[in-house]
C-alpha positions in Angstrom: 39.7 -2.3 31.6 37.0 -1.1 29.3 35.2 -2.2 26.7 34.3 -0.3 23.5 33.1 -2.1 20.4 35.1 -4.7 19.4 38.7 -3.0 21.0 39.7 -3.5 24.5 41.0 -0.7 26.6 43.9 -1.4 29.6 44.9 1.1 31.9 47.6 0.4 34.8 51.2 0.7 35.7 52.1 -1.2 33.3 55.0 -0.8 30.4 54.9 -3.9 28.0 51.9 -5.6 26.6 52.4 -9.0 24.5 56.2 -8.2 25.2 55.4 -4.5 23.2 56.5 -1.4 24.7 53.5 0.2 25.9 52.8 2.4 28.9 50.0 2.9 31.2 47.4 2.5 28.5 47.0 0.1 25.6 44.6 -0.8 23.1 43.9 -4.6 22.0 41.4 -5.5 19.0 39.5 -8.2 20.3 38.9 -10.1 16.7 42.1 -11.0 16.3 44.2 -10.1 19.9 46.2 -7.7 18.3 48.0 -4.7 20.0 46.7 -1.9 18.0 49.9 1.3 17.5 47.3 3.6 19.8 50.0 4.8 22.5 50.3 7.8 24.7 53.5 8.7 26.1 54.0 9.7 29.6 56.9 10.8 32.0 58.1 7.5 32.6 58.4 6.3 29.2 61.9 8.3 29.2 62.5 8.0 33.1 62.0 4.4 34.1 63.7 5.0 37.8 60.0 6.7 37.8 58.2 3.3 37.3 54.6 3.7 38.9 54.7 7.5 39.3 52.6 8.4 36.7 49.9 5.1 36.5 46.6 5.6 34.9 43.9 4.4 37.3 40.8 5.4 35.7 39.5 5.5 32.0 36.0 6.6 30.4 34.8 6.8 26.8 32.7 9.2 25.7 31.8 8.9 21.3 35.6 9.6 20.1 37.2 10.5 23.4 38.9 8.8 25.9 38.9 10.0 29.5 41.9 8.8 31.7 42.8 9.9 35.6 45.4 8.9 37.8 49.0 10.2 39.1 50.1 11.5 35.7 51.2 15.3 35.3 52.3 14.8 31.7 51.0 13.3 28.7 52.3 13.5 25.1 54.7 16.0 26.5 52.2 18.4 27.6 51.2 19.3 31.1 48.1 18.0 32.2 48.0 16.9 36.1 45.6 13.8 36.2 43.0 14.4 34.1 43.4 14.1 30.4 41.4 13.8 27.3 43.1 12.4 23.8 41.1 11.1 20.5 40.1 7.1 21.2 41.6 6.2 18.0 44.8 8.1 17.2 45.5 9.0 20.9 46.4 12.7 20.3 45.5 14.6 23.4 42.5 16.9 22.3 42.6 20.6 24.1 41.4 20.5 27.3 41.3 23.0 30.4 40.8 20.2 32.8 43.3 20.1 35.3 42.8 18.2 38.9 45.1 18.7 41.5 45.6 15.0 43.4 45.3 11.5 42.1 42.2 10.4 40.7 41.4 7.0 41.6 38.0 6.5 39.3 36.3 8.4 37.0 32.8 8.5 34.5 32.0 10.5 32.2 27.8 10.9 31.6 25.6 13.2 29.6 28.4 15.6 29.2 29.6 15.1 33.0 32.9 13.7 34.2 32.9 13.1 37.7 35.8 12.4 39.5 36.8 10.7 42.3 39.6 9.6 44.7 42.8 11.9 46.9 41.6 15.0 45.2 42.3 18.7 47.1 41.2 20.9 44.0 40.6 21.5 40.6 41.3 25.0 38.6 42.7 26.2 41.8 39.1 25.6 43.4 39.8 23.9 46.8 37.4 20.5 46.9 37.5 17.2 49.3 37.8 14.1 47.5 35.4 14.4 44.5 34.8 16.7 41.7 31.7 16.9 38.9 33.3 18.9 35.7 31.2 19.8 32.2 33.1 18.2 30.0 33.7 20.7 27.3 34.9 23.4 29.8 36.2 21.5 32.4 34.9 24.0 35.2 32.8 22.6 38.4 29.3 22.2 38.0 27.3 24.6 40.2 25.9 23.6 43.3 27.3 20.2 43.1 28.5 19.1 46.5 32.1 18.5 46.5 33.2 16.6 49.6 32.7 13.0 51.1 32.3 12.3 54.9 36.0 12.0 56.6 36.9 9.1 58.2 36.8 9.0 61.7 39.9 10.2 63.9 42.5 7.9 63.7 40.5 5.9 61.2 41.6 6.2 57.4 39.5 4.8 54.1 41.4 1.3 53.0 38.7 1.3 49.5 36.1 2.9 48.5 33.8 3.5 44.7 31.9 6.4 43.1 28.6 5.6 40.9 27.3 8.2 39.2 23.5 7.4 38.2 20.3 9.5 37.2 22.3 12.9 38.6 22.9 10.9 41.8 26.2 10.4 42.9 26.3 7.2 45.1 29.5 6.2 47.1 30.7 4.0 49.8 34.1 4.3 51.5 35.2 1.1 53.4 37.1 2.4 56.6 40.0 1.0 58.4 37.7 0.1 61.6 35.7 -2.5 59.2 32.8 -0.5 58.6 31.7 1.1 56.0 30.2 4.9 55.0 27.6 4.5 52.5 26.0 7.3 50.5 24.5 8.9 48.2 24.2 12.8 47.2 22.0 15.1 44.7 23.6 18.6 43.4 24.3 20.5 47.1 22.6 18.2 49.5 23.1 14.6 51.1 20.1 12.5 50.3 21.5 9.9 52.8 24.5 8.3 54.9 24.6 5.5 56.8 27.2 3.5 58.6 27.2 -0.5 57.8 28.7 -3.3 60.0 31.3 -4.5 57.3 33.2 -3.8 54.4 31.7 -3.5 50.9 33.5 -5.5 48.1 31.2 -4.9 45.3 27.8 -3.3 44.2 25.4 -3.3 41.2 22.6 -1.3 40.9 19.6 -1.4 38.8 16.3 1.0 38.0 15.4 1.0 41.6 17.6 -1.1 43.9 20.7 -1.1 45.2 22.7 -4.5 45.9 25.6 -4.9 48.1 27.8 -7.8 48.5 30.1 -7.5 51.5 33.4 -9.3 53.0 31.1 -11.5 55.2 32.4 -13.3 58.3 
């Protein structure tokens, strides 16, 4: 979900909203609960034996656009693999050269930055591990950002994990399927820190100059 002004933005697997055809993405005026006609239309719309193929998992606003990332290839009959960009209010998919190869499981887009994060092998045929930081106009990598996160160990496999991007810092943790936890954080081409924690992170919040973590517990 996100938040912008007085409308609320969903993003999901979804297809129906207050009983209202509507997939993946939906817009609700807060005043007055309302489902406003903003719609995109996606593979599934005309293929339902596809339901969950193309989800939305990530959305971001930036003045009159609205960022969205997931498992999509298509969106208002156009190709556009998992990272698209369409006007906030009539939801017509602005031109774009952004194209992500893998599913993007969160995204944010800052002082003309989108960073991108999640199962992610490439974007404009440049090979990358897991994250991406694109200028948003041209949709091409940022140079000298870093663009790989720690694997897991062997035999080991990430069950969670979340991106914030802060001050030009990118900070991450990746809970792993051992119960610990990989938690780092990254400036343009070189790691800043990584350290290991005891037990799985479940949420985070950061402020001007501290970082708080709330884990699983025992």
């Amino acid at each position: 979900m996100l938040l912008d002004g007085g409308m609320l933005y969903l993003a999901g697997g979804f297809d129906r909203v207050f009983n209202v055809v509507r997939f993946r993405v939906a817009r609700i005026e807060l005043a007055t609960s309302t489902l406003t006609p903003f719609e995109l239309i996606f593979f599934s719309n005309d293929n339902s034996n596809f339901f969950g193929y193309d989800q939305v998992n990530a959305i971001g606003i930036d003045g009159n656009k609205l960022f969205i990332g997931g498992t999509f290839t298509l969106v208002n009959g156009r190709q556009q693999p998992h990272l698209a960009e369409v006007d906030k209010i009539t939801g017509v998919l602005e031109p774009s050269d952004k194209k992500i190869y893998g599913e993007v499981n969160t995204l944010l887009v800052d002082a003309g930055n989108i960073f991108v994060g999640g199962y992610i092998i490439g974007h404009l045929g440049t090979s990358v591990k897991g994250i991406a930081l694109l200028d948003e106009e041209t949709g091409a990598g940022r140079s000298g950002w870093i663009e790989s996160i720690p694997p897991p160990p062997d035999g080991e496999y990430y069950t969670s994990y979340d991106f914030h991007f802060q001050n030009s810092m990118l900070y991450y943790y990746l809970n792993i399927s051992d119960g610990t936890t990989y938690l780092g954080a990254v400036e343009k081409d070189d790691g800043i820190w990584l350290a290991t924690i005891d037990h799985p992170i479940s949420g985070w919040a950061f402020s001007d100059d501290a970082l708080y973590l709330a884990d699983e517990g025992s």
